[in-house]
C-alpha positions in Angstrom: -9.0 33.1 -25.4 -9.3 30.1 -23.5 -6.0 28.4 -22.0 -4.9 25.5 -23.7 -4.5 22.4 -21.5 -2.5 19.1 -22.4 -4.1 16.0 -21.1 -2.0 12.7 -21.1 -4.1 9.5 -21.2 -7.0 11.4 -22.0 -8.9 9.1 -23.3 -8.7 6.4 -20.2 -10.5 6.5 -17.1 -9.6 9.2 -14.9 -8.6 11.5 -17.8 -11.9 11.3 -19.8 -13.6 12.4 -16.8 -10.9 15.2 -15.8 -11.3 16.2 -19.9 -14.8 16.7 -18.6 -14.6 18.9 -15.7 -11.7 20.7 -17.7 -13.7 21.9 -20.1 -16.7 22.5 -18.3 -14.6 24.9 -16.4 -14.0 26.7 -20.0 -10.2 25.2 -20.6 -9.6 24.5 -24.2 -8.2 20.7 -23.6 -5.9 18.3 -26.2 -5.9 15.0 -25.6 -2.5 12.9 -26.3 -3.2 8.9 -25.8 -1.7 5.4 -27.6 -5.2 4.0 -27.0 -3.2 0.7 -25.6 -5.7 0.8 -22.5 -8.5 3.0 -24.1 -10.7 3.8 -26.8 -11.0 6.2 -29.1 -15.0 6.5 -28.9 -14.6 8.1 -25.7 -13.4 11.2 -27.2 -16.8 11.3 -28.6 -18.8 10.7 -25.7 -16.9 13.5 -24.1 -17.9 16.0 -26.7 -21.8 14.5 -26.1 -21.7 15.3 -22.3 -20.1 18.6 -22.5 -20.8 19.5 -26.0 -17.4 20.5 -27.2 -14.9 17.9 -29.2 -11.3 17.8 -27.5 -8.6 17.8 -29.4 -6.9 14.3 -30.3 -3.3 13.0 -30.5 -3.0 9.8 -31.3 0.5 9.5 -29.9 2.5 7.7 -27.6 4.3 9.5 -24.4 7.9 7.3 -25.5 7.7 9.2 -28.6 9.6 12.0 -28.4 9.5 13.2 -31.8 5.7 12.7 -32.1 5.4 14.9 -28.6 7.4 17.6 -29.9 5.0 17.6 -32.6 1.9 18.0 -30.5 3.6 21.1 -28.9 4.5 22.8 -32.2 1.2 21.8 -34.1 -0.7 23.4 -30.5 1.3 26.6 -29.3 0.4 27.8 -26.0 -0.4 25.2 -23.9 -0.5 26.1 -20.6 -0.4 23.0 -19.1 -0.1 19.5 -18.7 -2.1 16.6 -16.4 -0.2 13.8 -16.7 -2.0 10.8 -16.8 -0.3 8.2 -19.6 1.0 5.4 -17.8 0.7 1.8 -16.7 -1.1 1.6 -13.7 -1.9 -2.4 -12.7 -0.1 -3.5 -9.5 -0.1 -7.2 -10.7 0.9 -7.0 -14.0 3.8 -4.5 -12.5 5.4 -7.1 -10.4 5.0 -9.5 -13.7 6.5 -6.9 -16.3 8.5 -4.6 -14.4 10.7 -3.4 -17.4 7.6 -2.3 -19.1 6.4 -0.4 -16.3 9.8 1.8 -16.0 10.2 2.5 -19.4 6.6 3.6 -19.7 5.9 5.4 -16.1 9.5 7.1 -16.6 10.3 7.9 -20.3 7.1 9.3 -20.7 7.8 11.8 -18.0 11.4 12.5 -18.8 10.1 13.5 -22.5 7.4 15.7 -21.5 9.7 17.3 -18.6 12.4 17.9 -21.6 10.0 19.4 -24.1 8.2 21.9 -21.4 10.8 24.3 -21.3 11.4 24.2 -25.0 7.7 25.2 -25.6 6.9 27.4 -22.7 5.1 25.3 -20.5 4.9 26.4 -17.1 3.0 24.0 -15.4 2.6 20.2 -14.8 -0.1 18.3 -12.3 1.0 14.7 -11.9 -1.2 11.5 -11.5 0.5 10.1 -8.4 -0.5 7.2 -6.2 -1.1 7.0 -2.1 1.5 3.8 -2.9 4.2 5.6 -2.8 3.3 6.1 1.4 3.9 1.6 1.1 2.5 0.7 4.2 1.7 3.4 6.4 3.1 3.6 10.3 0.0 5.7 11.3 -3.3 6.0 10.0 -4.8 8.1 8.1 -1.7 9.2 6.1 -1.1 13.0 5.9 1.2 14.1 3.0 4.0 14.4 6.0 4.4 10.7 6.1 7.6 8.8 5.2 7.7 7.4 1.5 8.0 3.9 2.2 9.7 1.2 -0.3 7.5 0.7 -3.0 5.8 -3.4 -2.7 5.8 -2.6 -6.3 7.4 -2.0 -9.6 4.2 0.6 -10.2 4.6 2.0 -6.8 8.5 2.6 -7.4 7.4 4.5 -10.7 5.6 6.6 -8.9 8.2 7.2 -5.8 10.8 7.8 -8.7 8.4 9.9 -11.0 8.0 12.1 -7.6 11.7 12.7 -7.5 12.6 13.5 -11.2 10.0 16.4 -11.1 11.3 17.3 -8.1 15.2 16.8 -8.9 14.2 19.2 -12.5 12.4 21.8 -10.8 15.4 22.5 -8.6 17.8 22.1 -10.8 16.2 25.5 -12.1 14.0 24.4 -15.1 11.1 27.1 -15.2 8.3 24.3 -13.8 5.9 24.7 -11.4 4.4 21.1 -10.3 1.6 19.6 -8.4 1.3 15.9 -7.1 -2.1 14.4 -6.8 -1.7 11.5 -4.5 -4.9 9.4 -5.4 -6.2 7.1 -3.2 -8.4 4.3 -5.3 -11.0 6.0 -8.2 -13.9 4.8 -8.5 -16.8 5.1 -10.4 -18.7 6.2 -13.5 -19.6 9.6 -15.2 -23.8 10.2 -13.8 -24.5 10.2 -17.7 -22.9 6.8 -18.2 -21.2 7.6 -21.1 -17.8 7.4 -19.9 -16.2 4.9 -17.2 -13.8 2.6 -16.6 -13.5 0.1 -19.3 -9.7 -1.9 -19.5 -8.9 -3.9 -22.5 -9.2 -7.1 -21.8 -9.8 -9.1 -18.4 -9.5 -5.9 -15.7 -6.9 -5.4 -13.0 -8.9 -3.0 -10.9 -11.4 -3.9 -8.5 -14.4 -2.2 -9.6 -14.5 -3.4 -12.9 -14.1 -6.5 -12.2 -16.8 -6.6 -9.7 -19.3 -4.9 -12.4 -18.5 -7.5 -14.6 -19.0 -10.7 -12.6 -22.3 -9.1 -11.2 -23.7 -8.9 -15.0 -22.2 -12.4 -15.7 -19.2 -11.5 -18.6 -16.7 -12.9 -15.3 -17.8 -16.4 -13.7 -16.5 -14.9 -9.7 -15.0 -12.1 -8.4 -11.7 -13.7 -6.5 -10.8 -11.4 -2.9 -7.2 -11.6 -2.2 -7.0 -12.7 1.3 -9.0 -12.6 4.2 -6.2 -13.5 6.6 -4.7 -9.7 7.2 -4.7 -7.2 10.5 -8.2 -5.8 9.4 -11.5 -5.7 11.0 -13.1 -9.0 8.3 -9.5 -9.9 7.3 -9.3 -8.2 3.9 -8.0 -5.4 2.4 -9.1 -1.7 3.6 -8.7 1.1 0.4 -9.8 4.7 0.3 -12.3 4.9 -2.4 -12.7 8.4 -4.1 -15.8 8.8 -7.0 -13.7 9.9 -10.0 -16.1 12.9 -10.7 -14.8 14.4 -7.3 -11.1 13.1 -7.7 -11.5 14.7 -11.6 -12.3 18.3 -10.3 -9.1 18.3 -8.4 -7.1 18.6 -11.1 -9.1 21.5 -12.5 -8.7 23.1 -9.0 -5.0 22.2 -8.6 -4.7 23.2 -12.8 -6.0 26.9 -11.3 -4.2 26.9 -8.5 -0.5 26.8 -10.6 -2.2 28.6 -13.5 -3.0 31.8 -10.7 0.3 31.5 -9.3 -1.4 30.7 -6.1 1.4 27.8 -4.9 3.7 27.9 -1.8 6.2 26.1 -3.3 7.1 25.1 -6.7 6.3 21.5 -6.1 3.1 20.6 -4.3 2.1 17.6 -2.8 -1.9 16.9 -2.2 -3.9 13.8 -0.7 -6.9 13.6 -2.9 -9.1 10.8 -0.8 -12.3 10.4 1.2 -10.7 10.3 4.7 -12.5 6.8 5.0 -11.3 3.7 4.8 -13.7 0.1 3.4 -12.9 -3.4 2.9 -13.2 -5.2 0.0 -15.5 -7.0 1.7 -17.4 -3.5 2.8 -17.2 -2.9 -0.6 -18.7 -5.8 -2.2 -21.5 -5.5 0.5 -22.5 -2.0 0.2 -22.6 -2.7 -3.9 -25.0 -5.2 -3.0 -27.3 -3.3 -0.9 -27.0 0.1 -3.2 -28.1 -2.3 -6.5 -29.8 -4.9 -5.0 -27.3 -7.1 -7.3 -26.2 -10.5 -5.8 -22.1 -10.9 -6.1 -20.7 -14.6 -6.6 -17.1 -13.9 -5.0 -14.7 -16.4 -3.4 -11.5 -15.8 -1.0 -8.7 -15.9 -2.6 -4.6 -15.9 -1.3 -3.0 -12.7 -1.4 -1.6 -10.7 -4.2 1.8 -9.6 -4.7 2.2 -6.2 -4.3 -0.7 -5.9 -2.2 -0.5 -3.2 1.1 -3.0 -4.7 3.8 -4.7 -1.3 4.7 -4.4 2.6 3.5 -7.0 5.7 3.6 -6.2 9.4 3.2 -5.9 12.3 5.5 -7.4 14.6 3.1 -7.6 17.7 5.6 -4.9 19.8 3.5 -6.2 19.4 0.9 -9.9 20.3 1.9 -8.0 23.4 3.5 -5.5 24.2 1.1 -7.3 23.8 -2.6 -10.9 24.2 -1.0 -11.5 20.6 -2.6 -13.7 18.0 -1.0 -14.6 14.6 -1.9 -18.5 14.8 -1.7 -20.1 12.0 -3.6 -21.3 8.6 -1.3 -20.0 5.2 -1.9 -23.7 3.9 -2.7 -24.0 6.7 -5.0 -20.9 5.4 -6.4 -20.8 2.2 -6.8 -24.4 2.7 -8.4 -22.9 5.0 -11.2 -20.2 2.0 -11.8 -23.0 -0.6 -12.2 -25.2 1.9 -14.4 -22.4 2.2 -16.5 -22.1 -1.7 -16.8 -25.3 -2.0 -17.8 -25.1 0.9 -20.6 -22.2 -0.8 -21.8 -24.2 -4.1 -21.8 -26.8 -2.0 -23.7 -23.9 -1.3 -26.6 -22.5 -4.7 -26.5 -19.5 -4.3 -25.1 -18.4 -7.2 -23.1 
């Protein structure tokens, strides 16, 4: 019998390609998505590269109800990777009551329904935000959580401390935080990536879609800050090696192989690029000319963050392995296999 495993925003970016790697490593996986940042296709796409149909949920992470039907309709779920969420900075500091009820309630409801159903364990899509702007660099898990510069970073800081606050208040939860550092990327089969509704708050696919000409310029936001070329420096992790993580982190609570109830990990390259790197090293992996202009700075923006993924290399045995050019390539050949679908 294979163990059931609950996937929350299964069906967006990171969690199509975790769905992946989950059930290549033989987990029987249900998918639970509102499909306000997604599409439903991908659940097909995930059964073509791995050759088995996920389960899908079509429900909403507010809903408690609809939750607690998901658990009683699927007994036995071992698990949970919580994805569902909100995730753009910008938007954050434009919408913040959206982003607490979402990034908040959703956990809350899923923390409350665990015990009910005998769910012992829960791996949580954190963010290297909640470190704010680091003192030293690279940032080990040690570091001092910082004031979040953002509504999204703060959900994150106070998602942290609910799972923590439950867990010892005695609920029977064992939890994992995966601080991510920036995804990036495309499955090497180009059938699932990162594809927002609408105009894209992310770098990446932004970049993708100015260099195949659906955006007129990428904008870079600021080239006045303490860096090396003056923009932004990010830690950018493929999403294949950030996806096998969680199944790593998934066996890990599932083997009763923790230290302590709640885990923290830094899943990240260790290396740190510009945006301006960035944009250069796309250019010279693809050979595609970027028409980008400097732009003022963003709200919400830290000036420069990249992992100290050393525990976690120790710890889980997990390693971020995959280039950036072999990265950014897999972005752009899933741009153009979109292009091929006609999807702008």
């Amino acid at each position: 019998m294979k163990e059931r495993i609950l996937v929350t925003g299964g069906t967006g970016y990171i969690g199509s390609h975790t769905v992946v790697e989950l059930q290549n490593s033989g987990y029987e996986v249900i998918i639970v998505d509102n499909l306000s940042n997604s599409r439903a296709d991908v659940v097909d796409n995930i059964e073509k590269i791995t050759g088995i149909r996920p389960e899908f949920e079509q429900v909403d992470c507010l809903d408690y109800a609809g939750m607690d039907a998901v658990f009683t309709k699927y007994p036995g779920i071992k698990g949970i990777i919580h994805f569902a969420a909100s995730k753009a900075v910008g938007e954050s500091v434009q919408k913040p009551l959206l982003y607490y009820r979402n990034n908040l309630v959703s956990l809350i409801n899923l923390l409350e329904l665990m015990p009910k159903h005998n769910v012992p364990g829960i791996i949580f899509s954190s963010s290297c935000t909640v470190y704010g702007q680091p003192d030293k660099l690279p940032v080990t898990e040690e570091a001092p959580i910082k004031k979040a510069e953002s509504p999204y970073g703060n959900t994150k800081q106070i998602n942290e401390e609910i799972i923590r606050d439950t867990v010892a208040s005695g609920s029977p939860i064992h939890a994992i935080l995966l601080r991510y550092f920036n995804p990036i990327g495309a499955h090497p089969t180009a059938l699932i990536g990162e594809l927002p509704n609408g105009v894209p708050q992310n770098l990446i696919p932004y970049l993708t879609q100015t260099a195949i000409g659906i955006r007129e310029k990428l904008s870079v936001f600021g080239d006045d800050y303490n860096t090396p070329d003056g923009s932004c420096i990010r830690d950018y992790i493929y999403v294949v090696d950030l996806a096998k993580a969680h199944v790593i982190a998934m066996n890990r609570i599932l083997e009763n192989k923790q230290k302590d109830k709640v885990e923290v990990f830094n899943i990240g390259t260790g290396r740190g690029l510009s945006v301006l790197e960035l944009i250069h090293a796309f250019e010279s992996s693809t050979g595609v000319k970027l028409n980008y202009q400097i732009a003022g700075r963003r709200a919400g923006d830290i000036e420069q963050v990249w992992a100290d993924p050393s525990y976690a290399n120790n710890e889980l045995g997990w390693k971020a392995e995959t280039s950036i050019e072999e990265t950014l390539r897999s972005a752009w050949n899933w741009q153009l296999k979109l292009r091929e679908k006609g999807v702008q």
